[in-house]
N, C-alpha and C positions, 0 to 999 in steps of 0.2 A: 427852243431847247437850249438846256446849258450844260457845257462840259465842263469838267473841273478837277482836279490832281490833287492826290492828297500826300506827303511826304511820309517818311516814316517817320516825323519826328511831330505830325500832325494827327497822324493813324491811331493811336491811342484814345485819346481825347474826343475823338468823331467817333469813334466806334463803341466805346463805354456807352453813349449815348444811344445808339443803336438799342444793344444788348439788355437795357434798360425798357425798353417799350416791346414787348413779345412779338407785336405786327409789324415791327421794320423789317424791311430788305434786308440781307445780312448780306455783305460784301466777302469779307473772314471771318471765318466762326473762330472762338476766344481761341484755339487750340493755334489756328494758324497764326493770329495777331502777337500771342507769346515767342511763338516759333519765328519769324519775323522782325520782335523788336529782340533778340537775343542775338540774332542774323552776324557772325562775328566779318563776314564779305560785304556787311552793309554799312552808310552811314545815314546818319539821321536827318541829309537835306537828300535823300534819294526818294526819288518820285516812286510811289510802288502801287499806289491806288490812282484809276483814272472811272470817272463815274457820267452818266449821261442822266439829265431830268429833264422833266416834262411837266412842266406846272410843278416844281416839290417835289416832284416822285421821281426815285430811282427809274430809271425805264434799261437801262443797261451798264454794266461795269466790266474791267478789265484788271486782271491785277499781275503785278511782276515780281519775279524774285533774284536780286540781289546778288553777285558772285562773280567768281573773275575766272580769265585759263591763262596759260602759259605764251607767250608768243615764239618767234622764232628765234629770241637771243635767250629767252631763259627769262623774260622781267611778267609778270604779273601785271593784267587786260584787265578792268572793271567789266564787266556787261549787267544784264539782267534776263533773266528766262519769262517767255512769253508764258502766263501758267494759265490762271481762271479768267473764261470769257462767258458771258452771259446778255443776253437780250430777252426782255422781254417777248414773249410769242407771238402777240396782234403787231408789234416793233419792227419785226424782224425783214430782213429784202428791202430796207429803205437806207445804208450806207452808215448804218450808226456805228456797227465794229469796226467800220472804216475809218470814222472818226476818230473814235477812240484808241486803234493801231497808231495812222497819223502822230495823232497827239504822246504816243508815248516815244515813237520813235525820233519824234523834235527833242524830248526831253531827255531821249540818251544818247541822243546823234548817232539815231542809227547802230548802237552797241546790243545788241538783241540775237539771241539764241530760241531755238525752239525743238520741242520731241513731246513725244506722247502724245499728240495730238488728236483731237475731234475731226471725222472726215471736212466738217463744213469749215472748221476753221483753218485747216489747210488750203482750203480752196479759196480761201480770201487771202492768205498769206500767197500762194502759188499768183494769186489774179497783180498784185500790186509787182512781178516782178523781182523783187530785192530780197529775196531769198533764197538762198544758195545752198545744193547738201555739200554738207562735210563731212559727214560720216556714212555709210551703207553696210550695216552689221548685220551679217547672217546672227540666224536665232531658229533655236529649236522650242516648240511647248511640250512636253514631258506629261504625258497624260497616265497618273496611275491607277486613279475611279475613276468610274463611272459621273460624272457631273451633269448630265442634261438639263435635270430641272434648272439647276441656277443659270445656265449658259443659253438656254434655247427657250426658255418660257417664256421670254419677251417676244417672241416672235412666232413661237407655238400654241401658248397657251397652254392648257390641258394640264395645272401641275402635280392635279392626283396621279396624272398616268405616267408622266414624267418620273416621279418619285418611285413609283413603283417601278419604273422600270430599271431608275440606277439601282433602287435596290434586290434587284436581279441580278443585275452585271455583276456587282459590287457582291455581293454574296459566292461567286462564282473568283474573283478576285482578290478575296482575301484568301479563298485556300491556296491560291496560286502565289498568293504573294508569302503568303505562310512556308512556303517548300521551298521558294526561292533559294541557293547557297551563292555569295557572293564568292566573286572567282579566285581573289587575293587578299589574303590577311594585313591591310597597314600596317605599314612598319612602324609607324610614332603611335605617338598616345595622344587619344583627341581625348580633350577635356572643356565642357561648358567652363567660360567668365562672365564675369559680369563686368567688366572694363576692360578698356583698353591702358594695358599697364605700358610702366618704362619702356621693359625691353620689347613691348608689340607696337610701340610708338617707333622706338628708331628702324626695326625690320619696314613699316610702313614707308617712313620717311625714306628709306632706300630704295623702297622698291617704285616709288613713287615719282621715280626724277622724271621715267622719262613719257609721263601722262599729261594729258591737256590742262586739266585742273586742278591736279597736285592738292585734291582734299587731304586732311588728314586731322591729326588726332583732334587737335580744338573743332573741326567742323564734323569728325564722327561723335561727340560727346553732345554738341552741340543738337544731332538729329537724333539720339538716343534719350537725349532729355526730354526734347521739345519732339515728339513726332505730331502728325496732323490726324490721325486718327485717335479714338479710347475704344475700350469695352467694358468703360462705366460706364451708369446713367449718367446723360444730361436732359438737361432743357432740351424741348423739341424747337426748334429755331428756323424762320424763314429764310432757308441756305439751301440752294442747289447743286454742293459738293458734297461727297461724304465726309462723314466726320466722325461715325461710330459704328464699328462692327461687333461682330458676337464675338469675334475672339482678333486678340490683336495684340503682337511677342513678339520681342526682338528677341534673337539668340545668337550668342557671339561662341565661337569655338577657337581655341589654338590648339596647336597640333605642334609635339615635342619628340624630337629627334631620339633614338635612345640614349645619345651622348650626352644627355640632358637640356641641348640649346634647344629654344622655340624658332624653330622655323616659318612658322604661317599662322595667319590668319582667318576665318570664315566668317561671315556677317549672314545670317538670313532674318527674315521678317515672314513670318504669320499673318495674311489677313485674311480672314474666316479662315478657309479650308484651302489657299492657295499661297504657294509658299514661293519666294525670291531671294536671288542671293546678291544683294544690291554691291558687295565686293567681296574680293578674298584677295590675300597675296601670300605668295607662296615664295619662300626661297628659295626651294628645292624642286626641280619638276618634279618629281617622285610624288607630289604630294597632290598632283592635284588627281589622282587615284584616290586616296585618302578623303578629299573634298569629295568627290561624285560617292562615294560613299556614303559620308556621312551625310548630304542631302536625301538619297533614299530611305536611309536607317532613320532621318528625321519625318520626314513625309509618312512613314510607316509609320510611327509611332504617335506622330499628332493627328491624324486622319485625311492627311491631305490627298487632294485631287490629281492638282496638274502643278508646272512648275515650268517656267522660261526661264532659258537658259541665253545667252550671246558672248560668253567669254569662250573663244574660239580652244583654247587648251581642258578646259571644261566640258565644251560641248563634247569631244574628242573622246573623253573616257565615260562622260554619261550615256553614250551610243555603245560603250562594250556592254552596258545592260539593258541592251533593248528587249530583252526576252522578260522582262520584270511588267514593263509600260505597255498601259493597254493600247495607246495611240500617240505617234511622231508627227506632230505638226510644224510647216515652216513656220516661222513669226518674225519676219526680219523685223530691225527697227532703220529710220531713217533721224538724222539730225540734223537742220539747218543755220545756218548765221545770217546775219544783214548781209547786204555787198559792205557795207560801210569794215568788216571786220577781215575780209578776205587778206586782203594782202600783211596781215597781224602772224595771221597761224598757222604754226610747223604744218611741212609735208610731212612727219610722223605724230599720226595722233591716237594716243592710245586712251579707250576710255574703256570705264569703267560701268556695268550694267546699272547702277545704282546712281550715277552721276543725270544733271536734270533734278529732280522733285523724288526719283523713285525712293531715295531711303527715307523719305517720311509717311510713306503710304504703303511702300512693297508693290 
């Protein structure tokens, strides 16, 4: 068998080729390869593709994404987030992710971050030792339909009886959601953008000092341009991530004082029927009432289900309206680093729900 790294300045060029024969393996579909070589955290001798063959054929790939955090003096850490892992199924329980981990962590010296993760690929991350949490963030999921069919079919089956049955609930829950009165009138003025302008750049940039990864406006334009999903057609493509939903929206809010300064920000993402708020910053506490808010009044209005929450000042006011939500579920999230980064990053770490991959997918 043969391993082999493909850089981002080689990623291009290998994958055109792909893309070009309908019965290749797809490693990134186009959406992610754009998103990628735009990558403003990335440079173009960085390893992001590691791939395993077998006679010519793909038999398993690993890929990484590019980005740095803050250390403890304040200077900016290169890493890369451990993202899509794939093995082949007849492949699988014979050491090949192990390989392929190995080999990327030779190539960043151990500079490696990881969240969202696959149960099995935790347990190979937890088996090798060198991974460390550094984050442990309570998280609520926000249930306000009924959802079974999509969430329980894989494991139920049955999706006529499923379907009928969220729309039972859900029939029962829109009158409810109908009479609902929210308890306090915001005091700003929320209004949809479509950018992120001057002065929601420098409010960011301040409020932003004292976060792990100090994303900001170049890397939110960056994931607003380029996300990893559509809800146009494409080409059906051999890829085992998603890459197209029915419905699929970014939506940025600010929110203005009535003195006329803009105070805050709100970011959510639409994918199908579940909504996330991958960041918000607020100048003002007062606002994040305003926020919990306007997430409900968006959720009602585009027909969403459920919605996880982990910004702790957030969670906070989305529980004054728990009489709205049909069901509070916990959802913590965990975050780990190499050992190789430990002794790099602040005892204050503040992140953001959106930080990781989430704002290209929600």
């Amino acid at each position: 068998m043969d391993l082999k790294s493909y850089t981002l300045e080689e990623l291009k060029p290998y994958l055109y080729t792909l893309y070009s024969k309908p019965e290749s393996l797809v490693p990134l579909s186009p959406l992610r390869l754009q998103s990628y070589l735009k990558n403003p955290r990335a440079k173009l001798s960085d390893p992001v593709l590691f791939e395993m063959r077998q006679k010519g054929e793909v038999i398993a790939y690993r890929t990484l994404l590019p980005d740095c955090f803050y250390d403890r003096e304040g200077h900016p850490q290169r890493f890369a987030w451990l993202s899509g892992n794939w093995v082949r199924p007849d492949m699988r329980r014979k050491g090949i992710s192990s390989q392929l981990l190995e080999m990327a962590e030779e190539k960043w010296q151990g500079r490696l971050m990881y969240t969202n993760y696959a149960p099995k690929s935790k347990a190979l991350y937890d088996h090798t030792g060198r991974f460390k949490v550094i984050a442990n963030r309570e998280g609520l999921r926000f249930y306000l339909r009924s959802a079974t069919e999509e969430l329980l079919s894989g494991r139920l089956g049955s999706r006529p009886v499923l379907r009928s049955t969220d729309k039972l609930i859900n029939r029962f829950r829109e009158w409810r959601i109908d009479k609902y009165r929210f308890p306090l009138e915001c005091p700003c003025e929320v209004s949809p953008i479509n950018d992120f302008i001057a002065q929601l750049s420098e409010l960011v940039k301040r409020l932003q000092q004292d976060t792990l990864f100090r994303r900001d406006r170049e890397i939110f334009e960056w994931a607003l341009e380029y996300p990893w999903v559509t809800e146009q057609a494409c080409d059906p493509l051999n890829y085992h991530f998603s890459y197209r939903a029915n419905r699929f929206e970014n939506l940025l809010f600010q929110f203005t004082h009535p003195d006329g300064e803009i105070r805050g920000v709100l970011w959510l993402i639409i994918h199908n029927n579940v909504l996330s708020a991958p960041y918000l910053f607020a100048g003002d506490k007062t606002l994040h009432s305003c926020m919990a808010e306007t997430i409900i009044r968006t959720m009602i209005k585009h027909g969403c289900t459920h919605t996880t929450i982990r910004n702790p000042e957030l969670l906070e006011k989305l529980k004054v309206h728990n009489k709205i939500f049909l069901k509070l579920r916990k959802m913590p999230q965990l975050i780990f680093a190499h050992q190789e980064l430990a002794y790099l990053l602040p005892e204050k770490r503040v992140i953001h729900d959106g930080d990781g991959d989430v704002m290209f997918t929600g």
